[in-house]
N, C-alpha and C positions, 0 to 999 in steps of 0.2 A: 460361499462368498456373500450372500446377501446376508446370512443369519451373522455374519460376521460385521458387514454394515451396519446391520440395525444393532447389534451390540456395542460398537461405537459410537453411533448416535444416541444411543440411552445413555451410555456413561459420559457423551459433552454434557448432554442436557441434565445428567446429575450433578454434573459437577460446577453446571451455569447456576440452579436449584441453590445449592449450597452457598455459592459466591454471594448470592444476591440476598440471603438468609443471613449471612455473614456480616452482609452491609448492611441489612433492615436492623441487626444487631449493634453493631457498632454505633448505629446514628442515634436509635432509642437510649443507648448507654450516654451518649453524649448531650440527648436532649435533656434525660434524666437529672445529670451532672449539674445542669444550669439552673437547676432548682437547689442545688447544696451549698453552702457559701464556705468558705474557708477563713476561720479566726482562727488568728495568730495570739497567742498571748505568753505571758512566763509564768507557769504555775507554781508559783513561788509565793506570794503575796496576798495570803490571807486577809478578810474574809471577800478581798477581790476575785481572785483565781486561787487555787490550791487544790490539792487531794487529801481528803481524809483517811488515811492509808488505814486505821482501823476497821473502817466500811465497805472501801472497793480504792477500785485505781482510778476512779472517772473526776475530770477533774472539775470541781462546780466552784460557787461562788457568786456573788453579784454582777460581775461582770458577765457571767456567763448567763446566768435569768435576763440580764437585761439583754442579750446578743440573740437570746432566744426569743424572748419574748416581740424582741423588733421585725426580727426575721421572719417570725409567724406571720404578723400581721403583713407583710408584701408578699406571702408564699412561698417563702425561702424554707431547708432546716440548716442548720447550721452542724459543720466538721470543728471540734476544737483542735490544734494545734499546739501542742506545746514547744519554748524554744527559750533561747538566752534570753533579755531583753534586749540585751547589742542588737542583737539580730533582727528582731522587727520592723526596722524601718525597711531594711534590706530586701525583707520578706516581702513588701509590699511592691517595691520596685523591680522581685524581680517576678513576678507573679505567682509567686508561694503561697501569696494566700489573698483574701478578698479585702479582709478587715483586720484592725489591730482593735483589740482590747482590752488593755492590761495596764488601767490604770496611769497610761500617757498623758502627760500636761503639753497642749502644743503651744511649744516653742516659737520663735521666730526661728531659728535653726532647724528643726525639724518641719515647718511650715515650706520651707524651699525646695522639699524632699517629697513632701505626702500631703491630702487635704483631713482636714477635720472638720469633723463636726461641731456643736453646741457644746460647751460644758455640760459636761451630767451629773457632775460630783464635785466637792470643794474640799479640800484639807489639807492643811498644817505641817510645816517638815517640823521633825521633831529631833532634839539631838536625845542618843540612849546610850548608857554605860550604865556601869555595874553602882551601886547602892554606896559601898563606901569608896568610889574613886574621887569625890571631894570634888566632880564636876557638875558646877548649880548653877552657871550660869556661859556664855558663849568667852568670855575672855577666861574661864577655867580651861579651853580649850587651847590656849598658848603654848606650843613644843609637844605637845600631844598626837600621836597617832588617830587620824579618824578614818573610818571605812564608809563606801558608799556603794551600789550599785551601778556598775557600767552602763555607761550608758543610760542610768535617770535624771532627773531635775535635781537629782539632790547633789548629784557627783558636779553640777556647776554653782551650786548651792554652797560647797565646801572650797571652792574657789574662790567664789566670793568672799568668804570668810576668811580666807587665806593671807587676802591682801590687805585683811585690817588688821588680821593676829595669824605671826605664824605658825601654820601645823603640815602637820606631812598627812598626805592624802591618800587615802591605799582606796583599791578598788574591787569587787570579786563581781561573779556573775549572778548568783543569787543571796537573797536577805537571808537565808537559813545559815549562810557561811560567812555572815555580817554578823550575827548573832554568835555562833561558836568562835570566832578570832577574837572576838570581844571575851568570855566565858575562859581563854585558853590565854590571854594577857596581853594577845600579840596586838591589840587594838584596844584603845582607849574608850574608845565612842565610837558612834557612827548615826549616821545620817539617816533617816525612815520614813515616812511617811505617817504623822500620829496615828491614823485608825490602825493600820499594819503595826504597829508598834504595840499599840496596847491591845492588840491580840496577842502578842508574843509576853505582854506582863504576865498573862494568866495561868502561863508556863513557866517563865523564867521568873521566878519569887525574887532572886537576888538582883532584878533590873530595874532602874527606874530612868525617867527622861521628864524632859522640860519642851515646848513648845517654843520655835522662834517667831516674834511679828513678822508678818508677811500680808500681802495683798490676799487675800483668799482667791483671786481671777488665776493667781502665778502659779497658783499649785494645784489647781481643779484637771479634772479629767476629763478628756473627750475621747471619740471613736476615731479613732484612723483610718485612710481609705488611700488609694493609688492616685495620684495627678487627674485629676477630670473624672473622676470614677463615677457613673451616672447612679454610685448606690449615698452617694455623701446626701445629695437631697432629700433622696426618699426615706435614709435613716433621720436624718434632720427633721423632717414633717412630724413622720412617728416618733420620736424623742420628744418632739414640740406636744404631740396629742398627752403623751402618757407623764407631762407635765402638770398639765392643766386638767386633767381625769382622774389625778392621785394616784395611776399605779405605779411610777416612779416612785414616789412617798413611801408605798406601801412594800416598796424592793427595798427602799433603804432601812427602815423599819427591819424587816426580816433579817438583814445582815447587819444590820450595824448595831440597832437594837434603842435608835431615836432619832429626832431627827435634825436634820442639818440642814 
């Protein structure tokens, strides 16, 4: 009877042991987590985010050096994420992830959704179609098919345009499927972002595009973050350092290949 006692009392207190080893576990896993930040992007949009499938599946880009490089300096590493574009504001809202970086221009529209950062980057929508489709200038774009991605600055970009000269507006989720519907006839033009654009020349021989005037403020990029998120400033400070220190300078250099 007693040897029976203390062999019950071993096994609570093994199994109190284990509980409490369980929970020392769980909380270190948790404390650990708050050192890892989650960016959201759409690895679609070279040489912003993308994969060079020739090399690995990991997906880099300037967007990403600069997500890393910000996150170093406050202690952070950073998870990349990949997803639609549509889906990124989303992401943030619902706490899918920490940060958006994929080359988002904040909007007033998306401003009532998510907080942004500083500009970090500025560029040009560009319209792009095929070499002999006899489109050289925005009114060759009249009764024309143009394609844009979901959910970016350009898909209200070709609204705009809409209302001055009509065209019909098609949408897809990524620019790699803005490129082929163009390539396959089912699309005239389409809407891009210059740098992202003349990455895709150096492939597509048979593509060329024209740049529209715009504000350079309208189409620049910032970092997206959740409603009050206590990382919008501390990315902001460090964005502001790695301004005036030139290693911004020296990211865009590395991807773009000069400077802007």
């Amino acid at each position: 009877m007693k040897k029976g006692l203390i062999l019950f009392l071993t096994m609570i207190l093994a199994v109190g042991v284990l509980a409490a080893c369980g929970s020392s576990d769980k909380a270190n896993k948790k404390s650990g987590d708050k050192k890892v930040l989650v960016m959201a992007t759409s690895a679609d949009y070279p040489p912003f985010e993308y994969v060079d499938t020739k090399k690995s599946d990991e997906i880099i880009g300037f967007d990403v050096d600069l997500a890393k490089a910000i996150a170093s300096k406050l202690g952070y590493k950073v998870q990349v994420k990949d997803m639609d574009f549509g889906g990124l504001v989303q992401s943030l809202k619902s706490g899918q992830a920490d940060f958006v970086l994929a080359g988002m221009t904040p909007t007033e529209k998306r401003k009532k959704n998510v907080d942004f950062s500083d500009i970090y980057y500025s560029a040009q929508h560009m319209i792009v179609s095929k070499k002999d489709s006899g489109i050289e200038k925005v009114e060759d774009l009249k009764g024309k098919t143009v394609g844009v991605q979901l959910g970016s600055i350009q898909e209200g970009k070709a609204q705009e345009i809409n209302k001055q000269i009509p065209i019909k507006i098609e949408n897809r989720n990524r620019i790699p499927d803005l490129i082929q519907e163009i390539k396959s006839g089912r699309f005239d033009a389409a809407i891009i972002e210059d740098t992202v654009a003349k990455g895709y020349f150096e492939k597509e021989k048979e593509f060329k595009g024209f740049t529209l005037s715009d504000n350079p403020e309208e189409a620049g990029s910032a970092i997206a973050f959740p409603k009050n998120s206590d990382l919008t400033e501390k990315f902001n400070n460090e964005l502001k350092n790695m301004k005036e220190n030139g290693e911004l300078q020296k990211l865009i250099v590395k991807w773009f290949g000069g400077e802007k």
